[in-house]
C-alpha positions as CSV (number, residue, x, y, z in Angstrom):
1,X,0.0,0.0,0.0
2,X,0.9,3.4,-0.6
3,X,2.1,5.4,1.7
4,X,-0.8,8.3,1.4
5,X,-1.0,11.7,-0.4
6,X,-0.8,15.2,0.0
7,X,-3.0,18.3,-1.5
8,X,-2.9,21.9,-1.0
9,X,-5.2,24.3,-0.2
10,X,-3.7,27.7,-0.3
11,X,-1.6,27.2,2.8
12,X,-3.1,24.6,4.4
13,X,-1.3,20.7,3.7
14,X,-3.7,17.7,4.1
15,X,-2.2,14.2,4.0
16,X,-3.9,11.0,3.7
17,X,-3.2,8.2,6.5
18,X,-4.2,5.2,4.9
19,X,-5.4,2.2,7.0
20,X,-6.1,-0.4,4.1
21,X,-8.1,-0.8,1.4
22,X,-10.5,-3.9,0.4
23,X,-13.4,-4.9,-2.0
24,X,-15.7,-4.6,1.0
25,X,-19.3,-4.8,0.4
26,X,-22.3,-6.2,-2.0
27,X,-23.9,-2.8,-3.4
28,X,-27.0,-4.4,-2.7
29,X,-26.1,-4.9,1.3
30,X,-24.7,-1.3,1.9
31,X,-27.2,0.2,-0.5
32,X,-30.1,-2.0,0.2
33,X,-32.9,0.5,-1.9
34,X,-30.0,1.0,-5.1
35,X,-32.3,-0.7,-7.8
36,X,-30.5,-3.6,-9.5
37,X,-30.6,-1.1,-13.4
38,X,-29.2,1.6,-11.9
39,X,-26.1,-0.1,-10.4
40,X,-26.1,-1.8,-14.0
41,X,-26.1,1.9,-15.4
42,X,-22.9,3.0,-13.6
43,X,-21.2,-0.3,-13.4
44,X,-18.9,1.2,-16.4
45,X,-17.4,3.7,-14.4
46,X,-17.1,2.5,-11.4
47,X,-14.9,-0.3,-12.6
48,X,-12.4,-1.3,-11.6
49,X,-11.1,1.7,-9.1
50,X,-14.3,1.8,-6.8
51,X,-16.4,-1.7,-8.0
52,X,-14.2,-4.9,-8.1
53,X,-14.9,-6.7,-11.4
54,X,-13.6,-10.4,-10.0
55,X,-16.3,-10.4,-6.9
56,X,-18.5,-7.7,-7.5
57,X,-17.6,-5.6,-4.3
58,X,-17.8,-2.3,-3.7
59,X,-13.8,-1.4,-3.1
60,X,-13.5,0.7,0.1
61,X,-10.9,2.7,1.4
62,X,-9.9,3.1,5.9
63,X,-8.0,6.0,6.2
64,X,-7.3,9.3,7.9
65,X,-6.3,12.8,6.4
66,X,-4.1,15.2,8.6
67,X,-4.6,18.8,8.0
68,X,-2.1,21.3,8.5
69,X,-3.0,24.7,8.8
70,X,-1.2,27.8,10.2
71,X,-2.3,27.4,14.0
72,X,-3.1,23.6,14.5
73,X,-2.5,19.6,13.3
74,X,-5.6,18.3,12.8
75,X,-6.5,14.4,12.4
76,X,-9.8,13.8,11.1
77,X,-11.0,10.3,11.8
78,X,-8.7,7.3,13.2
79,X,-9.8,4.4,11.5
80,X,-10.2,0.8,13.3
81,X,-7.1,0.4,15.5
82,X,-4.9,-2.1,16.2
83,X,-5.7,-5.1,19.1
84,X,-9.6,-4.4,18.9
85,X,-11.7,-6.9,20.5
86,X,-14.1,-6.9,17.1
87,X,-15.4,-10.2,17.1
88,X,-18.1,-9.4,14.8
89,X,-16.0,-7.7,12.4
90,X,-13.4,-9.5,11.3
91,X,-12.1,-6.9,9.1
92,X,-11.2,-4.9,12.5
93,X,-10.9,-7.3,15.2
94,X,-7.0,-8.1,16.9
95,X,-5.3,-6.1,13.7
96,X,-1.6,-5.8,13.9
97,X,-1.8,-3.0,11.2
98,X,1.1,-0.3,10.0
99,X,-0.5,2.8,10.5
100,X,1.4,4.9,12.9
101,X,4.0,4.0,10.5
102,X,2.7,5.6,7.6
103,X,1.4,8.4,9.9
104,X,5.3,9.0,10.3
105,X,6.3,8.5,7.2
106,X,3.7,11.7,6.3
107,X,5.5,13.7,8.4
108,X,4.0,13.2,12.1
109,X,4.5,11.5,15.2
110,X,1.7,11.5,17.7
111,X,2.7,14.1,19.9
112,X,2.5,16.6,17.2
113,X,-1.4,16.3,16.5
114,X,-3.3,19.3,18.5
115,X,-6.9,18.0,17.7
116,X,-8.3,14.4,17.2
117,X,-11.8,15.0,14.8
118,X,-14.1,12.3,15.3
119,X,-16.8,13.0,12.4
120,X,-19.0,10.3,14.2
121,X,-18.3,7.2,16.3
122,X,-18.4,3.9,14.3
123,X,-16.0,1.6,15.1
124,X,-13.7,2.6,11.9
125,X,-13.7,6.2,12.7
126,X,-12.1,6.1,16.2
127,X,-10.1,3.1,16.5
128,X,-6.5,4.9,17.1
129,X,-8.4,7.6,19.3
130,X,-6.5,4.9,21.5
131,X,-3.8,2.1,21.6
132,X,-3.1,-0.6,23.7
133,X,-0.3,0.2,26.5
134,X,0.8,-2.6,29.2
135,X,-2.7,-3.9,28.9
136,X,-4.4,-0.7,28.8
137,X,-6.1,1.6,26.6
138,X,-4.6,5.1,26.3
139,X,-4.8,8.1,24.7
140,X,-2.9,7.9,21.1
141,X,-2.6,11.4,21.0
142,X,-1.4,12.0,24.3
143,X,-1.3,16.5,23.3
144,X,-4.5,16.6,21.4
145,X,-8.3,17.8,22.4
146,X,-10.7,15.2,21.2
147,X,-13.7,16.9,19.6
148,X,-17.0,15.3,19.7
149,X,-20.2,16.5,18.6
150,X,-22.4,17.2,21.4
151,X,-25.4,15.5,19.4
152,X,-23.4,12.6,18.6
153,X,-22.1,11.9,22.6
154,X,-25.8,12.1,23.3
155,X,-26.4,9.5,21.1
156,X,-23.9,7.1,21.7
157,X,-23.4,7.3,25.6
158,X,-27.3,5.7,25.3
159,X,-25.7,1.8,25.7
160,X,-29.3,0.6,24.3
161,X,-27.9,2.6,21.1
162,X,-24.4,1.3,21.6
163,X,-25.5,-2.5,21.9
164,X,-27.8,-1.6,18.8
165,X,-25.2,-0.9,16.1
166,X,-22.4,-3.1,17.7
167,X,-21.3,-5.3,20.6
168,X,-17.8,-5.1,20.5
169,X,-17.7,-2.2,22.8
170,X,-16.4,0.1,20.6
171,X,-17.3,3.5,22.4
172,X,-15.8,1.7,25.6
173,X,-11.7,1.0,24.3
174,X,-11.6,4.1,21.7
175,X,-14.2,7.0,23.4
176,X,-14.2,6.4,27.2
177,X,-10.3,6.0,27.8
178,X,-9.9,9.5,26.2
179,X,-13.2,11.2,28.5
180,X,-11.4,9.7,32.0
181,X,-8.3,11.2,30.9
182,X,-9.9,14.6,30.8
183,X,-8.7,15.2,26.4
184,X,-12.5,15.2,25.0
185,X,-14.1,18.6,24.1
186,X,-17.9,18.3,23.6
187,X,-18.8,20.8,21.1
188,X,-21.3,22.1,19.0
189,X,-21.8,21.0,14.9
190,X,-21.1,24.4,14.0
191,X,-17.6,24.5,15.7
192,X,-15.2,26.8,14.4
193,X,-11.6,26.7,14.8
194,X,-11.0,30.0,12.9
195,X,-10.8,31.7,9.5
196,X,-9.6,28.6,8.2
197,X,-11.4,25.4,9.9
198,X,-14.7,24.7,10.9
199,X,-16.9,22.6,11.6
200,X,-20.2,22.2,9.4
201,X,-23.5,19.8,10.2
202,X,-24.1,16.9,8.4
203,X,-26.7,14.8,10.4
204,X,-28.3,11.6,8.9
205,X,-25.3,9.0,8.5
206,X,-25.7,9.4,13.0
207,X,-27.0,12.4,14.4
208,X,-24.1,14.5,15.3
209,X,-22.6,13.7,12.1
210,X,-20.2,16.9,11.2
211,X,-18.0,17.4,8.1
212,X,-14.7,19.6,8.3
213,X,-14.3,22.8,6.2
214,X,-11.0,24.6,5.2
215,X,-10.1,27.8,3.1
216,X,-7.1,29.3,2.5
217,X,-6.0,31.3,-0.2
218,X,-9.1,31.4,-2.3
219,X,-9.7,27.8,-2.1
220,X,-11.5,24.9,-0.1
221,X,-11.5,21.4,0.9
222,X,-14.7,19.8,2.5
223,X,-13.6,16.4,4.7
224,X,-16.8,14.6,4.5
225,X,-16.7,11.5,6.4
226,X,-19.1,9.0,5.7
227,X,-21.8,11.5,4.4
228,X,-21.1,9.0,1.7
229,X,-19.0,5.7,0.9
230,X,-18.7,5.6,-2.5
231,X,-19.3,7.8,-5.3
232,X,-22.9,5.8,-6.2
233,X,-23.7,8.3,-3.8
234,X,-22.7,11.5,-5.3
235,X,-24.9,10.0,-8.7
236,X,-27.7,8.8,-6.6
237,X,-27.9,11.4,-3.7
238,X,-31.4,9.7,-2.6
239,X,-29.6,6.3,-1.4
240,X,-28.8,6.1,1.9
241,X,-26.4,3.2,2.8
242,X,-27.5,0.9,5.4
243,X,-25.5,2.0,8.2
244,X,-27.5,5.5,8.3
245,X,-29.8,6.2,11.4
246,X,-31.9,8.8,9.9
247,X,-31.8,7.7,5.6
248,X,-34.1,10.2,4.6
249,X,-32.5,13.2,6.1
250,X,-29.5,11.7,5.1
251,X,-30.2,12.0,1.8
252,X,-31.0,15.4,2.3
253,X,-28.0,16.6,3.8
254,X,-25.4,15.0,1.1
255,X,-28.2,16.4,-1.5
256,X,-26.9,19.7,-0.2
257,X,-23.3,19.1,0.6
258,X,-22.8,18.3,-2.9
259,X,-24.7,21.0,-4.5
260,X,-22.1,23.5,-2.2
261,X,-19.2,21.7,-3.2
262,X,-19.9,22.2,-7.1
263,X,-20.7,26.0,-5.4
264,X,-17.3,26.7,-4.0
265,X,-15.3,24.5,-6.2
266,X,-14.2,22.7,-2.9
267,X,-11.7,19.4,-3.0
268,X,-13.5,16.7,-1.5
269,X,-12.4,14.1,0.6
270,X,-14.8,11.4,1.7
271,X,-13.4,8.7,4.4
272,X,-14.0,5.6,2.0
273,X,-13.3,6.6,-1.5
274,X,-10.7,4.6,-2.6
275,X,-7.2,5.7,-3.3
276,X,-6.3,8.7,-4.2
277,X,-9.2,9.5,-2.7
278,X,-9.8,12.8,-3.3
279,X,-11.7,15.3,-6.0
280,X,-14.3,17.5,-7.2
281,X,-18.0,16.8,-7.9
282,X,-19.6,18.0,-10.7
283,X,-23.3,18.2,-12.2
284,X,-24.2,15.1,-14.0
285,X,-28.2,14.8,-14.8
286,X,-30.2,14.5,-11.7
287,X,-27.3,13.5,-9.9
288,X,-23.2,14.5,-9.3
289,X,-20.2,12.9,-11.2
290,X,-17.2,12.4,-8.4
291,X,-13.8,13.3,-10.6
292,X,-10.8,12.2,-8.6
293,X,-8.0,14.5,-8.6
294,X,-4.1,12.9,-7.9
């Protein structure tokens, strides 16, 4: 596997941390209300970068972008972790993977990230929040404030809710390590950081689902996280993968991310697309084309 990317955006450097990438899942698991002709209609292009033509999977990407911008090191999303318990999960459970590795390789060593973005909490999104230390889970990031949405800790601190999407006690080795050791700021979806970073709602995937926003220079970059997982979303805005709490306001929200990122010419970086990753969205018919840009 590669060893990530880098863009620009005016001044501000994001690098891509990847985790690995796989031919993941049947379109017709993740997207469950995708009709069978209209996967046929875009199985052309989404061959062979984001569909897998030898099993017919959907090819999905586990990684995290660091953004560096004039006052902070932000890492948005830390994939699945290494030494889960994921018994379920198989793709995530006791993984010895190289990750810090290539986070070094990029340029950074833990101590040097200032904030820890979790864009939600599923169990690929926060799984280096914390590592396993003399039998313990700590803080990766032993400098960094860990942001969380407000509306997103009020869902998930609910175990009913927790027990609901998973049992491996996710929230409890990557989310509750970093509360008792006092790093976790609780804030609102409309955060801002400054000029340059902020925070923007996009609820629907889980309720406190936020995406990050950057300018610099006359230019923009939109980290979306799993507003969607593949670019079937960005032609079919309406479907909703499986793992969304709310679909229909899902739908809505992406609807109108994507019709801002054609706005403000904004690079795009979703948390799945598969390597490199990144690009710019477009106007196709009813729907978007995703363009990915090296």
């Amino acid at each position: 596997m590669d060893n990530g990317m880098k863009w620009r955006v005016g001044e501000i450097e994001i690098s891509r941390i990847p985790e690995f990438e796989v031919p993941m899942f049947e379109p017709r698991f993740i997207y469950p209300d995708l009709a069978p002709e209209k996967l046929a209609q875009h199985k052309r292009w989404l061959e062979p970068v984001m569909l897998d033509p030898t099993t017919g999977k959907l090819i999905i990407s586990v990684h995290s972008f660091v953004v560096r911008t004039k006052r902070r090191t932000i890492l948005v999303d830390a994939c699945s972790g290494n030494d889960k318990e994921r018994p379920s999960r198989p793709l995530f459970h006791h993984q010895k993977r190289p990750w810090l590795e290539r986070l070094a390789a990029a340029g950074f060593v833990p101590e040097q990230i200032d904030v820890v973005l979790c864009t939600h909490l599923h169990i690929d999104h926060i799984g280096w929040n914390t590592r396993l230390v003399d039998g313990r889970w700590v803080p990766t990031f032993p400098n960094a404030r860990y942001l969380i949405t407000q509306a997103e800790w009020d869902h998930w601190k609910d175990e009913e809710k927790r027990r609901a999407y998973s049992t491996d006690m996710h929230i409890e080795d990557s989310v509750l390590p970093v509360i008792a050791a006092g790093q976790v700021d609780f804030v609102t979806m409309d955060h801002r950081f400054d000029d340059e970073a902020w925070l923007e709602p996009t609820p629907g995937h889980t309720p406190g689902h936020v995406a990050l926003r950057v300018r610099s220079g006359g230019h923009e970059a939109m980290m979306s996280g799993d507003l969607m997982h593949t670019a079937v979303q960005c032609a079919e805005p309406e479907i909703s993968s499986c793992f969304c709490v709310d679909k229909a306001l899902s739908a809505r929200t992406r609807r109108a991310f994507l019709e801002r990122a054609v706005e403000g010419r904004a690079l795009v970086l979703p948390a799945h697309f598969p390597r490199p990753s990144g690009g710019f969205v477009v106007p196709e018919g009813a729907g978007f084309r995703f363009r990915f840009e090296p």
